[in-house]
MDAnalysis code that builds the backbone (N, CA, C; Angstrom):
import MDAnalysis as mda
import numpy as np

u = mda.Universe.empty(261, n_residues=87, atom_resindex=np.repeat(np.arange(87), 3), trajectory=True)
u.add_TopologyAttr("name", ["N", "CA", "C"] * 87)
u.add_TopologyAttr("resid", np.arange(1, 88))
u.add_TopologyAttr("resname", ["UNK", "UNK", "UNK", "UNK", "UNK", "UNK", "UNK", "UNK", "UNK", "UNK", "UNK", "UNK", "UNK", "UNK", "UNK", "UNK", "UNK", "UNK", "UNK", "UNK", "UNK", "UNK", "UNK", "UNK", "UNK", "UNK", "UNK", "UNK", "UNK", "UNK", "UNK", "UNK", "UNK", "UNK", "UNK", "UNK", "UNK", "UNK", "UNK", "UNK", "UNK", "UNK", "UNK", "UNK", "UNK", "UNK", "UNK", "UNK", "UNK", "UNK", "UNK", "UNK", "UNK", "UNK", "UNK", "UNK", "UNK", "UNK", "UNK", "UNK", "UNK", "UNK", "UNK", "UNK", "UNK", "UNK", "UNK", "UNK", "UNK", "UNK", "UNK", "UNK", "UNK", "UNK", "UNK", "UNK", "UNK", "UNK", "UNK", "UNK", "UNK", "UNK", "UNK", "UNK", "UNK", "UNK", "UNK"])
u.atoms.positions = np.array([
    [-57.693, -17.296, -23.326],
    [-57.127, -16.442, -22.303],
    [-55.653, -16.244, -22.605],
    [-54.788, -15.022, -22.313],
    [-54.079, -14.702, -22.563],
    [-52.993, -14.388, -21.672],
    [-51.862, -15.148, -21.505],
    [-50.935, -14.970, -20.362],
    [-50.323, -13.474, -20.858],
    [-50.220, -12.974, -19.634],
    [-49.672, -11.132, -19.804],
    [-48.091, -11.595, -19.691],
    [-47.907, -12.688, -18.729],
    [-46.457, -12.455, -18.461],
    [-46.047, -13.868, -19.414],
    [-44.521, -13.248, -19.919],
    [-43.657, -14.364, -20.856],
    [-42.439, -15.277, -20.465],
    [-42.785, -16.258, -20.371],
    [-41.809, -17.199, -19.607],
    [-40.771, -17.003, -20.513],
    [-39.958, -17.242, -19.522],
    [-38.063, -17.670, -19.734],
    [-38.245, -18.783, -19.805],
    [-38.004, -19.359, -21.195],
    [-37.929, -20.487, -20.907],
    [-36.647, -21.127, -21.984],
    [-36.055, -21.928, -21.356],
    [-34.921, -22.610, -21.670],
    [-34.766, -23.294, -23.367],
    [-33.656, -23.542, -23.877],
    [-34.296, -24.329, -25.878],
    [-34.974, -25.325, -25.334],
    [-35.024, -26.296, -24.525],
    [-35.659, -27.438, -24.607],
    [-37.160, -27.521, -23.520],
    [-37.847, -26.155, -23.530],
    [-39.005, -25.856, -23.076],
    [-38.792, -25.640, -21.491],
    [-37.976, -25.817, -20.762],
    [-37.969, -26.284, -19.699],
    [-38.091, -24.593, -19.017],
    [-38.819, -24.570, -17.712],
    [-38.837, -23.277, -17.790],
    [-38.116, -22.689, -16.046],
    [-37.597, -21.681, -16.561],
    [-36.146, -21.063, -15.483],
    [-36.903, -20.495, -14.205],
    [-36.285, -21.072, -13.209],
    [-36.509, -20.483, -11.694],
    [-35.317, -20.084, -11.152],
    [-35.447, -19.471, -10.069],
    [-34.725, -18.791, -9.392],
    [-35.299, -19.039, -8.027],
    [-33.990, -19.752, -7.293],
    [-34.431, -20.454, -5.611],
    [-33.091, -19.692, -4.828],
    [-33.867, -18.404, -4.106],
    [-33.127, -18.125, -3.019],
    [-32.882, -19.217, -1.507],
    [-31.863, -19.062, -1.254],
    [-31.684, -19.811, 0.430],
    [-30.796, -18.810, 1.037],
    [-31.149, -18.726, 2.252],
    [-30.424, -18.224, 3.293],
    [-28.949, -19.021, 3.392],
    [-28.021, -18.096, 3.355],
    [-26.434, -18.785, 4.086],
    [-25.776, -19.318, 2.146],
    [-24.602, -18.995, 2.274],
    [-23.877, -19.309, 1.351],
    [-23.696, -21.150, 1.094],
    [-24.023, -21.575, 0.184],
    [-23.388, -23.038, -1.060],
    [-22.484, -23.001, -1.646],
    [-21.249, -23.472, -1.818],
    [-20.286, -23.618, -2.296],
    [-20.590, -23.975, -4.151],
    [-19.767, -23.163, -4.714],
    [-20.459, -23.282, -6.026],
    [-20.278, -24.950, -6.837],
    [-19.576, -25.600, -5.962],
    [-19.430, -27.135, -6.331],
    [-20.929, -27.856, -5.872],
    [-21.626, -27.119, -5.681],
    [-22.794, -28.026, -5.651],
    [-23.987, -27.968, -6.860],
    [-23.696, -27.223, -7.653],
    [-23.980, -27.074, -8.750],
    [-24.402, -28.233, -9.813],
    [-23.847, -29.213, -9.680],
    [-23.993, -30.702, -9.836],
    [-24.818, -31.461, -9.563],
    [-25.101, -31.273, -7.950],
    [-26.428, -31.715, -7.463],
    [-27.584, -30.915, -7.404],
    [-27.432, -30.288, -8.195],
    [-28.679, -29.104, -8.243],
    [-28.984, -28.931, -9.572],
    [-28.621, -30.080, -9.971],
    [-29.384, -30.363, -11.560],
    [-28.119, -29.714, -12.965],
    [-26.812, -28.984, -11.937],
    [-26.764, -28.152, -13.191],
    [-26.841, -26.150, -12.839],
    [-27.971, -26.876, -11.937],
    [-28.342, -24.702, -11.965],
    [-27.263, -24.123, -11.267],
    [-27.064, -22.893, -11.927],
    [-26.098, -21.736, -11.713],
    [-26.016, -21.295, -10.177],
    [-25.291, -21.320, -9.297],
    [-24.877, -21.147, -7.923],
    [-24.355, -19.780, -7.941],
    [-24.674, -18.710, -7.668],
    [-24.391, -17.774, -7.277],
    [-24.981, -16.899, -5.911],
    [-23.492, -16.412, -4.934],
    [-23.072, -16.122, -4.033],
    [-23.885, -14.250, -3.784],
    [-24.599, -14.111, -3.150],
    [-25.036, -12.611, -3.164],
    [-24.111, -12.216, -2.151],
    [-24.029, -10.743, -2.313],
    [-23.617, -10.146, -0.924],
    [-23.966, -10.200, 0.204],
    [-25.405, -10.245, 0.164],
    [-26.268, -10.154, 1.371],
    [-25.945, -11.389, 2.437],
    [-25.035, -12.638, 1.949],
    [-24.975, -13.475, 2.527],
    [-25.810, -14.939, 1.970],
    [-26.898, -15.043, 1.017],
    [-28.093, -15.477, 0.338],
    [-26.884, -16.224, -1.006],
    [-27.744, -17.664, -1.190],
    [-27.075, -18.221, -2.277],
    [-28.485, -18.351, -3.161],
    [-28.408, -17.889, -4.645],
    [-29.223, -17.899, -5.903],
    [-29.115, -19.191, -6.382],
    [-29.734, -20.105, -6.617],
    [-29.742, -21.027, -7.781],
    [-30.740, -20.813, -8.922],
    [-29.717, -20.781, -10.324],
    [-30.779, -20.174, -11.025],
    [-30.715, -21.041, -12.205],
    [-31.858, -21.600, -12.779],
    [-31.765, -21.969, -14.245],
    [-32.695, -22.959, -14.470],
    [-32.732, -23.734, -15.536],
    [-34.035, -24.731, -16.746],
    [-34.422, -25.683, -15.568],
    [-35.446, -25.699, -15.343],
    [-35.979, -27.133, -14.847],
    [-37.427, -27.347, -15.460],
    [-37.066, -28.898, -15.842],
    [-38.196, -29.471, -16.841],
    [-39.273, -29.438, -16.664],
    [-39.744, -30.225, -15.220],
    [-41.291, -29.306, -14.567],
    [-41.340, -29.562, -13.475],
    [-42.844, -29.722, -13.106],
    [-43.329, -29.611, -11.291],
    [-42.879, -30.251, -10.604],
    [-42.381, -31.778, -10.897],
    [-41.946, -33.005, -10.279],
    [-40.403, -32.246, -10.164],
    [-40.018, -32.167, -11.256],
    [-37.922, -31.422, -10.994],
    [-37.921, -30.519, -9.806],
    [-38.620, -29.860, -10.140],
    [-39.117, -28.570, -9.011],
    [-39.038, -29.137, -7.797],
    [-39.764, -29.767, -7.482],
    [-40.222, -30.310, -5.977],
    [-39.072, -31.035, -5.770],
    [-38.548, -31.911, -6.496],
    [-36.797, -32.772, -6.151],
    [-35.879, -31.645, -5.824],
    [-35.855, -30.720, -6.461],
    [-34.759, -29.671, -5.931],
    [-35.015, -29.345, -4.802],
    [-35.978, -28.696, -4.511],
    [-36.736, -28.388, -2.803],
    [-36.326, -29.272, -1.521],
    [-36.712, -30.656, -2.420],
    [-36.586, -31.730, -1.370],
    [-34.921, -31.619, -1.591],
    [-33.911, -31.324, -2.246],
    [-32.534, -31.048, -2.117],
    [-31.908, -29.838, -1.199],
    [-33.180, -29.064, -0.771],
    [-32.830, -27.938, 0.040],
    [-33.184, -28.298, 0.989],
    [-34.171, -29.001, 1.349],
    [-34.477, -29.451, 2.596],
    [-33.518, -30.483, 3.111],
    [-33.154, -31.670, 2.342],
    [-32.245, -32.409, 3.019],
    [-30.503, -31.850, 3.764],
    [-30.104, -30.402, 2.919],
    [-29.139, -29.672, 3.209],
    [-29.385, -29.414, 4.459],
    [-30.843, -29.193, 5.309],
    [-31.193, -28.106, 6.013],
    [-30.685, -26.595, 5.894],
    [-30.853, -26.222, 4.634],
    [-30.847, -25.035, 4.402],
    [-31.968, -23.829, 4.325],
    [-32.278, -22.570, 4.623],
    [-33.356, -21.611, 4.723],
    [-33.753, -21.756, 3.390],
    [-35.052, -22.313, 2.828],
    [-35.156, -21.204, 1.499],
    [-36.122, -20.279, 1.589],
    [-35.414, -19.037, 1.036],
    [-36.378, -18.232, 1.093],
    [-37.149, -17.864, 0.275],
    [-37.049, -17.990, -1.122],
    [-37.799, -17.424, -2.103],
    [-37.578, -18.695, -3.570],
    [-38.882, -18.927, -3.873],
    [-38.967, -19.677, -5.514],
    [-39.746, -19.012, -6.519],
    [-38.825, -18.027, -7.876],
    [-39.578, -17.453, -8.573],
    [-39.315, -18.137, -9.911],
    [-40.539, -17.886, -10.580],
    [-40.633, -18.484, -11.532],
    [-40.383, -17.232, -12.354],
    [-38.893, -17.282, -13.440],
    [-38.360, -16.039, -13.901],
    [-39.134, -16.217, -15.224],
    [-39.367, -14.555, -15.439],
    [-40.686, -13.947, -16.204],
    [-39.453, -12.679, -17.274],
    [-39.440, -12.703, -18.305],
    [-39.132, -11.516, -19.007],
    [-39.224, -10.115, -18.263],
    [-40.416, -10.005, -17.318],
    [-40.764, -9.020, -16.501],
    [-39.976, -9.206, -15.131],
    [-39.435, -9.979, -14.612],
    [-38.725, -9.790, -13.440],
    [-36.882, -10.293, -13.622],
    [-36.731, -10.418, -14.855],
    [-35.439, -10.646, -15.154],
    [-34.292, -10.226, -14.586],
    [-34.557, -8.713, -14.726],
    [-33.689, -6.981, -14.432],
    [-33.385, -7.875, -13.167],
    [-33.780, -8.192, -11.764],
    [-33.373, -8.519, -10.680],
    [-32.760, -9.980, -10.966],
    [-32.055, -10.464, -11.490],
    [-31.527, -11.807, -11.845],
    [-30.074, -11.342, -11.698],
    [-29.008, -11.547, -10.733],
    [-27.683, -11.121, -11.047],
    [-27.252, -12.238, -11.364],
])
């Protein structure tokens, strides 16, 4: 079987998400977020974007949004095909 869509994935396999939350993060938290890229949208919405190793990393970050009590709104798993929307 043949995956249609092509992961982004990081040199060391790890493969790139993108975790919207409601309400702005100060980009010093970047640190505790493994590293991933903190960026500020207009809309008011903070992006964290970048490599996480796998399902278990995944779910620790989550559980890092939840302990903030912060909204999240969206976890995509970035695809060659949905890149274009990555600011």
């Amino acid at each position: 079987m043949t995956n249609k869509h092509s992961s982004k994935a990081s040199p060391n396999g790890a493969i790139v998400y993108q975790i919207r939350l409601g309400g702005h993060l100060d980009r010093q938290w970047s640190d505790w977020f493994d590293g991933l890229t903190v960026t500020l949208a207009d809309n008011g919405d903070t992006l964290l974007t970048g490599p996480v190793a796998d399902q278990a990393a995944l779910h620790g970050l989550l559980r890092k949004v939840r302990d903030l009590g912060m909204s999240l709104l969206s976890v995509v798993h970035v695809t060659e095909e949905n890149l274009g929307g990555i600011p």
